[in-house]
C-alpha positions as CSV (number, residue, x, y, z in Angstrom):
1,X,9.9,-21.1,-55.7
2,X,10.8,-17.9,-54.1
3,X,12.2,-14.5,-55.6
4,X,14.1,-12.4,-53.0
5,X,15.2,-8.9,-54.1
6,X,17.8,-7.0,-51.6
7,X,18.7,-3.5,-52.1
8,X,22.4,-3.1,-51.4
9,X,22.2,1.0,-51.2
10,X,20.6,3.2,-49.1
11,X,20.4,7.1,-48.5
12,X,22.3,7.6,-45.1
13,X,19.0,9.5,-43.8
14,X,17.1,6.5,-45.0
15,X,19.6,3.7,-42.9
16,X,17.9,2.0,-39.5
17,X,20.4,0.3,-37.9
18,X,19.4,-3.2,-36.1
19,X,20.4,-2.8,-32.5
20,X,22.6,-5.4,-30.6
21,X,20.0,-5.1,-27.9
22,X,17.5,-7.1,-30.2
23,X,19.3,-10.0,-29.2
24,X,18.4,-9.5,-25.8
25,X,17.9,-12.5,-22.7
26,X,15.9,-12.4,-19.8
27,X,16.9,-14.5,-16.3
28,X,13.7,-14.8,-13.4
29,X,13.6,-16.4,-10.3
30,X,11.8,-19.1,-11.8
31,X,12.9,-23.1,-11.8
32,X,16.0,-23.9,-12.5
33,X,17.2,-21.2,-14.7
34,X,18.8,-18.8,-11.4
35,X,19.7,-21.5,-8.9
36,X,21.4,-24.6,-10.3
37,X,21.8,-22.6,-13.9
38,X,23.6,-19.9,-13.9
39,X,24.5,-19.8,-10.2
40,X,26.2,-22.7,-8.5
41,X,27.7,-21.3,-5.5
42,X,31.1,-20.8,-4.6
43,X,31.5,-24.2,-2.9
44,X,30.1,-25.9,-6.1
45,X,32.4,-28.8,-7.8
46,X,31.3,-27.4,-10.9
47,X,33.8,-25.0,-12.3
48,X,32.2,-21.1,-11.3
49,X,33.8,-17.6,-10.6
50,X,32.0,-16.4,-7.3
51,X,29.4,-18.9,-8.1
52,X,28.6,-17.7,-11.4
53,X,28.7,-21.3,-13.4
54,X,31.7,-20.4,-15.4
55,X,30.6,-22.7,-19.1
56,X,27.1,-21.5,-18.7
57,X,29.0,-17.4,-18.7
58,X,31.2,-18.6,-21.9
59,X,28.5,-20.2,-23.9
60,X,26.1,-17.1,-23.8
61,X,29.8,-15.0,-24.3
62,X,30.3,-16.4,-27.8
63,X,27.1,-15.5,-29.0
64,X,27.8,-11.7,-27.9
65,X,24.9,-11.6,-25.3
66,X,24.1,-7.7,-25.4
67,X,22.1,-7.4,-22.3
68,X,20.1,-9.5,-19.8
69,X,17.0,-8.4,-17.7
70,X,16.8,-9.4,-14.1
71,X,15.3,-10.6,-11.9
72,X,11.8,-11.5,-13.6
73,X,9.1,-11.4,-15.0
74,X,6.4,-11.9,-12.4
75,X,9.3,-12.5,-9.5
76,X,9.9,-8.8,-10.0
77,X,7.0,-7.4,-8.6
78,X,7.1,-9.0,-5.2
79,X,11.1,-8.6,-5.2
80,X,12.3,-6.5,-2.6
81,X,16.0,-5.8,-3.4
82,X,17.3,-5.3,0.5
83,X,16.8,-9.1,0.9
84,X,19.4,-9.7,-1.6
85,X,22.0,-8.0,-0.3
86,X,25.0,-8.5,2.7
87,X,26.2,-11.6,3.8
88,X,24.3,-14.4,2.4
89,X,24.0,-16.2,5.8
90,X,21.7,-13.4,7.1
91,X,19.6,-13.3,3.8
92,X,16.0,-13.7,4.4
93,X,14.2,-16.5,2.9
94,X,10.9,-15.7,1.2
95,X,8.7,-17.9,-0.9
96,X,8.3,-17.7,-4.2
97,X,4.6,-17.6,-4.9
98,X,4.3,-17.2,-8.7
99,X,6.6,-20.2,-9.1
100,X,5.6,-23.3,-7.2
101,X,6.0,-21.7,-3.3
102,X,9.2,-23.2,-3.6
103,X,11.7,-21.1,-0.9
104,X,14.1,-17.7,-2.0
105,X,17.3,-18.0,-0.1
106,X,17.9,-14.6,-2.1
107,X,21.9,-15.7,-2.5
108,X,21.7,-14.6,-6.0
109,X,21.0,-10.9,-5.4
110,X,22.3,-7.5,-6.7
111,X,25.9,-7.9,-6.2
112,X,25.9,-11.4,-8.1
113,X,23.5,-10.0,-11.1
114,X,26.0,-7.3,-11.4
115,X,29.1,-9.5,-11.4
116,X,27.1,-11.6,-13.7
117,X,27.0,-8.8,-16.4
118,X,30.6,-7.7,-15.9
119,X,31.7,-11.5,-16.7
120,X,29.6,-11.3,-19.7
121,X,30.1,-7.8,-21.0
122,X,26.7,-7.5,-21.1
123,X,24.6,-4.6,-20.1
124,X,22.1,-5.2,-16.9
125,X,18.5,-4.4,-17.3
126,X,16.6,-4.4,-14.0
127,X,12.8,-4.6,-13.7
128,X,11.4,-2.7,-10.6
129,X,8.8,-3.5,-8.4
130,X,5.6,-1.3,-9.0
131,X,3.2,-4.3,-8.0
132,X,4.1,-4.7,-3.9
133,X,7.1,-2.3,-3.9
134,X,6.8,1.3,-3.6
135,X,8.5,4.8,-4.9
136,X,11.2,4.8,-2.0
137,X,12.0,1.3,-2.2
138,X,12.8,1.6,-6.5
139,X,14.5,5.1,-5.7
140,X,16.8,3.9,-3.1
141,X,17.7,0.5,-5.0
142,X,18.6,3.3,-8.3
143,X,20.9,4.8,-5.2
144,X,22.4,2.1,-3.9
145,X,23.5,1.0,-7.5
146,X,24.1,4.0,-9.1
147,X,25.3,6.9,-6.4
148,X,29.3,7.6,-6.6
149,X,29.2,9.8,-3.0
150,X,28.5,9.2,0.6
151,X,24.8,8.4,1.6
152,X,23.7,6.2,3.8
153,X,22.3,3.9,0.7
154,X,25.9,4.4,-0.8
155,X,27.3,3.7,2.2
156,X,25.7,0.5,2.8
157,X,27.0,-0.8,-0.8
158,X,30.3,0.2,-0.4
159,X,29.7,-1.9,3.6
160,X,28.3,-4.3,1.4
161,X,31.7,-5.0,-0.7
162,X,31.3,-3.0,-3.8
163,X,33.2,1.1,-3.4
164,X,32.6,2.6,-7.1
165,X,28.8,2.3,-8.7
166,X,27.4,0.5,-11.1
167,X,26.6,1.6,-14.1
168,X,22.6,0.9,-15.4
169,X,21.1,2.1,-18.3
170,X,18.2,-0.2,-18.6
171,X,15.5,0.2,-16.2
172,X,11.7,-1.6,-16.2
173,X,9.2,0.4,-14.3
174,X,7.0,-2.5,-13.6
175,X,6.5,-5.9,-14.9
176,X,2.7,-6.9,-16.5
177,X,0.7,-4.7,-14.5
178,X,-2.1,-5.6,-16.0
179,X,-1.7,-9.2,-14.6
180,X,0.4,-10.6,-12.0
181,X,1.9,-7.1,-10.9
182,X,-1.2,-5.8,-9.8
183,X,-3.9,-6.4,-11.9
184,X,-4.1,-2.7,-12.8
185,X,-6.1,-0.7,-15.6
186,X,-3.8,1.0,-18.3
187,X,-5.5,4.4,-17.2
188,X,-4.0,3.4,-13.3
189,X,-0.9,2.2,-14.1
190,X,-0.3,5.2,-16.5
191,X,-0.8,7.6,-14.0
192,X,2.0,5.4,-11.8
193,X,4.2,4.7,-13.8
194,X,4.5,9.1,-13.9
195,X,4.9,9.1,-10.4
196,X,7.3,6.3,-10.2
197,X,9.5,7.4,-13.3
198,X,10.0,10.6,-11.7
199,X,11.8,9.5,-8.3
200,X,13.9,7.4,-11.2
201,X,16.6,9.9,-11.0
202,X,20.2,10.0,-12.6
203,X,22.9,10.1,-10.6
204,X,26.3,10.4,-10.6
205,X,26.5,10.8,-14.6
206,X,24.2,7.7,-14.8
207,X,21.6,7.9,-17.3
208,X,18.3,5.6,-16.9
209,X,16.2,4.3,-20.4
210,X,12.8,3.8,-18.6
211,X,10.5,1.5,-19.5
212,X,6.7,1.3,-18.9
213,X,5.1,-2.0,-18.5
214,X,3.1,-2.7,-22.0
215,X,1.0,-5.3,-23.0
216,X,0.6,-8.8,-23.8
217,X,0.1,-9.8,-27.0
218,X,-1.7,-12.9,-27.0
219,X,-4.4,-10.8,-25.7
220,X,-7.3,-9.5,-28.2
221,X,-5.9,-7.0,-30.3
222,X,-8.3,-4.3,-29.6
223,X,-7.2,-4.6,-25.9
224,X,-3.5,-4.0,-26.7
225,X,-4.0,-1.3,-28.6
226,X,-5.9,0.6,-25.8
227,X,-3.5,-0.1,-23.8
228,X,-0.6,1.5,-25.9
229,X,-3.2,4.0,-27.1
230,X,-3.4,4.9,-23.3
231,X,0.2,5.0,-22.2
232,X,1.4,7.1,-24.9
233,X,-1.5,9.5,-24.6
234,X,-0.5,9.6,-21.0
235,X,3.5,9.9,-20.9
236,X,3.6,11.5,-24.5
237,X,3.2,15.2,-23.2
238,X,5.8,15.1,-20.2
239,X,8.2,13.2,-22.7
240,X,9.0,17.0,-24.4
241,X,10.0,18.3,-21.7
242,X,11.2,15.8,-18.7
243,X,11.8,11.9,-20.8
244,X,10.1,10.1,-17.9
245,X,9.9,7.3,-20.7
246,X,12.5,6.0,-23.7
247,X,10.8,2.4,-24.1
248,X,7.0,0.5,-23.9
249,X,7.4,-2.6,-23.4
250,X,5.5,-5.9,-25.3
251,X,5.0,-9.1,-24.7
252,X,4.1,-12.3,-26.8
253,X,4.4,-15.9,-26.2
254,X,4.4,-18.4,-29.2
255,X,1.6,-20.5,-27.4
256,X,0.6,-24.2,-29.2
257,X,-1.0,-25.8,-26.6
258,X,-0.1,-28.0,-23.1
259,X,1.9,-31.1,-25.2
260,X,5.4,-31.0,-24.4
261,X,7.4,-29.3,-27.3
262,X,8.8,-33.0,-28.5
263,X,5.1,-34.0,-29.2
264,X,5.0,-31.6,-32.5
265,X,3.1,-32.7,-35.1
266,X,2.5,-30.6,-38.6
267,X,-1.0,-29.6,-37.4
268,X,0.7,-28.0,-34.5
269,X,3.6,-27.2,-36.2
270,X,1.5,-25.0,-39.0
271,X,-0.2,-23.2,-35.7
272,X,3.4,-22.5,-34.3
273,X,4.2,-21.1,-37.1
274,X,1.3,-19.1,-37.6
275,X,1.3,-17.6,-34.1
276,X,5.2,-16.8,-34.4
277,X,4.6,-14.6,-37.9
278,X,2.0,-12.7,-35.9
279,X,4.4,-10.7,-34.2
280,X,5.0,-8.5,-37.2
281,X,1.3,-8.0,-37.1
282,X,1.7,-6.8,-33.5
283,X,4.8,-4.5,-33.9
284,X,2.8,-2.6,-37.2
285,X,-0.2,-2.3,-35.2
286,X,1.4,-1.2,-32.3
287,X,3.8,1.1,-34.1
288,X,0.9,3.1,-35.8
289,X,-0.4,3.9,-32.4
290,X,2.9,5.3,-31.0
291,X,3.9,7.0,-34.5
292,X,0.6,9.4,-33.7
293,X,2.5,10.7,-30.5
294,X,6.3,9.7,-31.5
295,X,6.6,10.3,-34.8
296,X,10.5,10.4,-34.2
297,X,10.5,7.2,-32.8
298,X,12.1,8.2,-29.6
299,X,10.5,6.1,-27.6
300,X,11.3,2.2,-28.6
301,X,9.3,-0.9,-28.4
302,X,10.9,-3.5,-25.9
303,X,10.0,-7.1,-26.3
304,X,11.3,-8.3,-23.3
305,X,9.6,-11.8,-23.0
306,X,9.0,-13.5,-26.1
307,X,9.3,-17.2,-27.3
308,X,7.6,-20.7,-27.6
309,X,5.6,-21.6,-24.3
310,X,5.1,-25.5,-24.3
311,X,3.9,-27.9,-21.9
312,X,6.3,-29.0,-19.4
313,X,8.7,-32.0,-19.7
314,X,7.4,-35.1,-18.3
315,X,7.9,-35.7,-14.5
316,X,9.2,-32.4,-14.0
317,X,7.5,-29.2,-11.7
318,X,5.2,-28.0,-13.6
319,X,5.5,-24.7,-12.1
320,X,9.0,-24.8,-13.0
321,X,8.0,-24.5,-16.8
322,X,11.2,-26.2,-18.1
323,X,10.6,-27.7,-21.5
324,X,13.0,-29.4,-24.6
325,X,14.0,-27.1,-27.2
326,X,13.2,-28.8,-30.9
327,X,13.8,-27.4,-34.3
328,X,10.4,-25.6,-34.3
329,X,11.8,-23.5,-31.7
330,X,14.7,-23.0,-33.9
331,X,12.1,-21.8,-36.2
332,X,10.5,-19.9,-34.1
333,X,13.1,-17.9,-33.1
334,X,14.4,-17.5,-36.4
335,X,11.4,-16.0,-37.6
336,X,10.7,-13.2,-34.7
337,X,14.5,-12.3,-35.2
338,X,13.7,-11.3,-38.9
339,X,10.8,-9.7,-37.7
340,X,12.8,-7.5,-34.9
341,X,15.6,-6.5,-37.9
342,X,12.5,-5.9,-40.3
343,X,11.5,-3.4,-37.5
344,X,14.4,-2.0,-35.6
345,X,13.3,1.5,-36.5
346,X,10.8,1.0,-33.1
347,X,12.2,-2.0,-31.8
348,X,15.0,-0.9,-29.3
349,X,15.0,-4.2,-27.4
350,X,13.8,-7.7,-27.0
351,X,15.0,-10.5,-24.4
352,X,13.5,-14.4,-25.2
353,X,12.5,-16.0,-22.3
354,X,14.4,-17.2,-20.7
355,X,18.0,-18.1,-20.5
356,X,18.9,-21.5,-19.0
357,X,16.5,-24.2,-18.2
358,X,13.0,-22.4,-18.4
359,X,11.1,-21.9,-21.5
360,X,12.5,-21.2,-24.8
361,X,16.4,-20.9,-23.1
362,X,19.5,-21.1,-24.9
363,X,21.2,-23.7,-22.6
364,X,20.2,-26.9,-20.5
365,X,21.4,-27.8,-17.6
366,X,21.9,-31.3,-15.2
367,X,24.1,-31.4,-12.9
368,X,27.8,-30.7,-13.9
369,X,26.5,-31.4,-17.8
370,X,25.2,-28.7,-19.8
371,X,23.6,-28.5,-23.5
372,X,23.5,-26.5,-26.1
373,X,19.8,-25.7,-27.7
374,X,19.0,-24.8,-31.5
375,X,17.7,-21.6,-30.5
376,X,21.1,-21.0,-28.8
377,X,22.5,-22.0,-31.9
378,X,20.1,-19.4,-34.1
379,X,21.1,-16.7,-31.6
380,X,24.8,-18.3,-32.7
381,X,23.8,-17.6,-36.2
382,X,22.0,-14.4,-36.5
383,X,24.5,-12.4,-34.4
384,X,25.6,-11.4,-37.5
385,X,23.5,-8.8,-37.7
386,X,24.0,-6.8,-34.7
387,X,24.7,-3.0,-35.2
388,X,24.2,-3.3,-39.0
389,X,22.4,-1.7,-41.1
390,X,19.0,-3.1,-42.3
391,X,18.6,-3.7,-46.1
392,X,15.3,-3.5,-47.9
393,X,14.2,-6.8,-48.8
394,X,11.4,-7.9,-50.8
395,X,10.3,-11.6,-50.8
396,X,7.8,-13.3,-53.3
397,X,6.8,-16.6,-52.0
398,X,5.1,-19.6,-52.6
399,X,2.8,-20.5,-49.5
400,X,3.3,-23.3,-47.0
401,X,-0.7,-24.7,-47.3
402,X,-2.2,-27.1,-44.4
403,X,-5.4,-27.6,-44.3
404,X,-7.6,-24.1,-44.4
405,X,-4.3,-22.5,-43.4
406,X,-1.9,-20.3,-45.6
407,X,1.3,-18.8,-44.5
408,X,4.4,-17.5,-46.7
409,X,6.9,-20.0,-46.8
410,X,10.3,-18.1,-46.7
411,X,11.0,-15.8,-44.5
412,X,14.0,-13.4,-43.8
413,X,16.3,-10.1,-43.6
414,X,18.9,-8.9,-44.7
415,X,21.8,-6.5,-43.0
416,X,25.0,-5.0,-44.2
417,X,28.2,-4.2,-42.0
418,X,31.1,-1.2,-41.8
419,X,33.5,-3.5,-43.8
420,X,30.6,-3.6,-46.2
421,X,29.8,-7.1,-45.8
422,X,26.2,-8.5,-46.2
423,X,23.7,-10.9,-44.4
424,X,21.4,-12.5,-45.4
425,X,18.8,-14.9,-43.2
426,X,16.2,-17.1,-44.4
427,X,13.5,-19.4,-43.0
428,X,12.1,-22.1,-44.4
429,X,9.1,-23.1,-42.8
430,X,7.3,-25.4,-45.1
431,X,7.9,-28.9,-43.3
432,X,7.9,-31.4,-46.1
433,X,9.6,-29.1,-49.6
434,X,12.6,-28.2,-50.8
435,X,11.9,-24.3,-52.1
436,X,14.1,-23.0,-55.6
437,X,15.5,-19.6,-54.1
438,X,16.4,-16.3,-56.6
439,X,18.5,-13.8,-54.5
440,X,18.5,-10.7,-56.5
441,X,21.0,-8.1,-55.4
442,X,20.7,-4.5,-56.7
443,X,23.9,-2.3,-57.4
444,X,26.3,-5.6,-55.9
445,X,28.4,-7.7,-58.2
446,X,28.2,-10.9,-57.0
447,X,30.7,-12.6,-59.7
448,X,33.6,-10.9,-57.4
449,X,31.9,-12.2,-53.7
450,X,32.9,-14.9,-51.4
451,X,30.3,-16.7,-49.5
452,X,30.0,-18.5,-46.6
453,X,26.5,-20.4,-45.8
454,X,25.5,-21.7,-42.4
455,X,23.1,-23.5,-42.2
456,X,20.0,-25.5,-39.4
457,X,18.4,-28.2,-40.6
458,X,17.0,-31.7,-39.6
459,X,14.8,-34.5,-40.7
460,X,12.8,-34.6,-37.6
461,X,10.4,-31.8,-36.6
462,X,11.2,-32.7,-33.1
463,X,14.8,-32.7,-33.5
464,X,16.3,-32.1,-30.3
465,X,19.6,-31.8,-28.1
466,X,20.0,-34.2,-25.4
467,X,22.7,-34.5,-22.7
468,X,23.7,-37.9,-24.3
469,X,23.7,-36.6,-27.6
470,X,24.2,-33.0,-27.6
471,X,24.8,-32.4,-31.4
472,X,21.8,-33.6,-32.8
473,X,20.8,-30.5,-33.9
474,X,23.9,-27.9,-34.7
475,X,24.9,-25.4,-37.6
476,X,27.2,-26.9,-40.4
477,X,28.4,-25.7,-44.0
478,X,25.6,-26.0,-46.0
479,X,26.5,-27.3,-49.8
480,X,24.1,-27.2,-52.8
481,X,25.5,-28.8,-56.0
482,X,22.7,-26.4,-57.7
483,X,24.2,-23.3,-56.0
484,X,24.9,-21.0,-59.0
485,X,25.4,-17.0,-59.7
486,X,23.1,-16.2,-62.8
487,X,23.3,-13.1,-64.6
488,X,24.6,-11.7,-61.3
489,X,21.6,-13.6,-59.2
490,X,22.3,-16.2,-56.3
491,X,20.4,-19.3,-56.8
492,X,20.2,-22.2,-54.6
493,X,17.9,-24.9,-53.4
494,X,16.8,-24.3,-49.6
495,X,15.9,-27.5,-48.1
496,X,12.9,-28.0,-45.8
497,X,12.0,-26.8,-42.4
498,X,15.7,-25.1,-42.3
499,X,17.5,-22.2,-41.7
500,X,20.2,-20.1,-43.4
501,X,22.7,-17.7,-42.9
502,X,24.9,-16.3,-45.9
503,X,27.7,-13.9,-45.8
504,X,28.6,-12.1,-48.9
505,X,31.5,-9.7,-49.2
């Protein structure tokens, strides 16, 4: 059984509102998830706008994608933006050398990424090249994007098709400089990131977040702290007078191990788990450190690559890292969403990795087909939540018990809307039993509420979308002949290894 208490009221001073950002996405260079995902070309038979695949734009439309971050990940940081730009014919081709040394014909450049975001009323979030790039080259690109007059860099855009600027808020100074952007110290890249934040200038009435590279979580925790411990200690002091940075980023990969995601079994399934309720771990460790130099909270964390990593589908590149999406990923997701809500105080931003065809993605591709995943269909669900305010929510749970190992069962947040209208999201994780929920609301009369309840469920741990049956796994009304309002309390069975989503108003 679990008891779940929800405090409908809150002192305006005491509100956090959950950002729409949260339920961020991230597009590399990597596989299939660019090229023969989201961009077709213009000649394709598949149905495109400027060779923007125009299903692939709807799909991630309707489940009000708020931003995307382009154009990696480890592509990033030996991306030079002048090769994606002017006629496509004279683009130069350059290899790819994080992702299989397969060739960059660099069609899909600035102008597309831009057009990209307009079609989805999304805000762009470009990660710079700190690794192999230098302070010019990231200046000029902010130029060239951003600069409403006529320079030479504006000139060339407006040469290049495009008269007015863009508008960017969203800017990564780096990508995993620890790793494969350098290999750098926290003490080193601290000191660059300063001197590349400062040539980050805002022009034209276009104002830049800037974001350091953080670390990654799956590292030992000791190291990630130093690492924060160093970058705030670093930035902190310029940040009063000159913000040279607004976010730090952090990221954490749900890794189970190199069987393909279909191959769950509970052992693995229990580890999964495990590793994806670590993230709140992370954020209250992390947040500590930066409340000693932030106590305001101006600066946000920004989880910008987060999900399930699993081994590769069978016969595929394994460079290309494109794996099946299950219901554990469903799970997976659902449960670092609740986390983010629980804390958007510090959490400005996260983007899963990655959108179509690579990792944890929302959408599959082949050919002219396309599917829908159940993570796309949690991001479907949660969106609920975006720009409300976060409730307090207090959850007594039985445990989920395998072996030696002990995690809480249900998990969840809960958010409330202008109209007044609440949310409520909950996780069950336990793989094999049906769990008695209590939702207790205080100050909110339930005997005069309508309800809807979504809910994501299957029989199969390794239930899965394919293109010849794409609605395996989907959301549906969910119906509980022991769904009951007692003395003003919602009480309902919540089957296992499933997902819910009521709305209350």
């Amino acid at each position: 059984m679990a008891k779940i208490i929800i405090d409908t009221k809150i002192e305006p001073k005491k509100q956090k509102k959950i950002s729409k950002h949260i339920y961020g996405h991230f597009a590399e260079h990597l596989g299939r998830c660019i090229y023969e995902g989201i961009w077709v070309g213009e000649d394709s038979s598949i149905p495109n706008i400027r060779g923007i695949r125009s299903d692939i734009v709807q799909a991630l439309k309707k489940i009000k994608i708020p931003n995307l971050r382009w154009p990696g990940g480890c592509f990033a940081d030996e991306y030079h933006w002048k090769d994606g730009i002017g006629p496509k014919e004279d683009r130069p081709k350059r290899i790819n050398t994080h992702w299989g040394g397969v060739i960059e014909n660099n069609h899909f450049g600035t102008h597309e990424f831009f057009d990209l975001c307009e079609q989805l009323d999304c805000e762009p979030y470009i990660c710079g090249n700190v690794g192999s790039g230098t302070i010019e080259e990231m200046s000029q690109w902010i130029e060239y994007i951003t600069f409403d007059a006529s320079s030479t860099i504006a000139e060339f855009r407006k040469k290049n098709g495009r008269k007015d600027p863009w508008r960017i808020k969203y800017w990564g100074v780096g990508n995993e400089n620890w790793g494969c952007g350098g290999h750098m110290s926290a003490e080193y890249y601290s000191d660059l990131f300063l001197r590349y934040s400062t040539y980050c200038k805002n022009l034209s009435g276009n104002n830049l977040y800037k974001i350091a590279c953080g670390p990654v979580g799956e590292f030992p925790l000791n190291w990630v702290l130093h690492w924060i411990e160093t970058v705030m200690n670093k930035t902190s002091i310029p940040t009063l007078f000159n913000p040279l940075i607004h976010g730090l980023s952090l990221h954490y990969y749900t890794r189970v191990g190199a069987q393909p995601a279909t191959e769950i079994n509970e052992k693995r399934w229990m580890v999964a788990m495990e590793r994806a309720l670590y993230m709140d771990k992370l954020l209250t460790e992390i947040s500590n450190i930066m409340d000693k130099y932030d106590k305001s909270k101006k600066i946000g964390i920004i989880v910008d690559e987060w999900g399930a990593w699993w081994g590769v589908e069978k016969g595929t590149n394994p460079s290309f890292l494109y794996q099946q999406n299950t219901l554990t990923d469903a799970l997976i997701a659902s449960l670092h969403l609740d986390i983010f809500n629980k804390h958007c105080a510090r959490v400005h931003m996260a983007n899963i990795a990655q959108t179509v065809n690579v990792l944890q993605s929302m959408i599959l591709t082949k050919g002219e087909k396309m599917l829908l995943t159940p993570t796309y269909h949690v991001f479907d669900m949660y969106k609920v939540h975006q720009e409300n305010i976060l409730l307090p929510i207090e959850i007594n749970t039985e445990n989920y018990i395998q072996g030696k190992r002990s995690i809480p069962a249900i998990n969840g947040s809960a958010s409330i809307d202008s109209d007044n209208q609440i949310y409520v999201s909950l996780s069950n994780i336990n793989p094999n039993q049906e769990i008695n929920i209590e939702v207790v609301f205080n100050d909110f009369n339930l005997e005069k509420s309508e309800f809807t309840i979504k809910i994501l469920r299957s029989e199969q741990l390794n239930a899965h979308n394919t293109f010849e049956t794409p609605e395996i796994v989907k959301p549906e009304k969910y119906t509980d002949a022991n769904f009951s309002i007692k003395e003003n309390n919602l009480v309902f069975d919540m089957p296992s290894k499933s997902i819910l989503v009521i709305k209350m108003k």
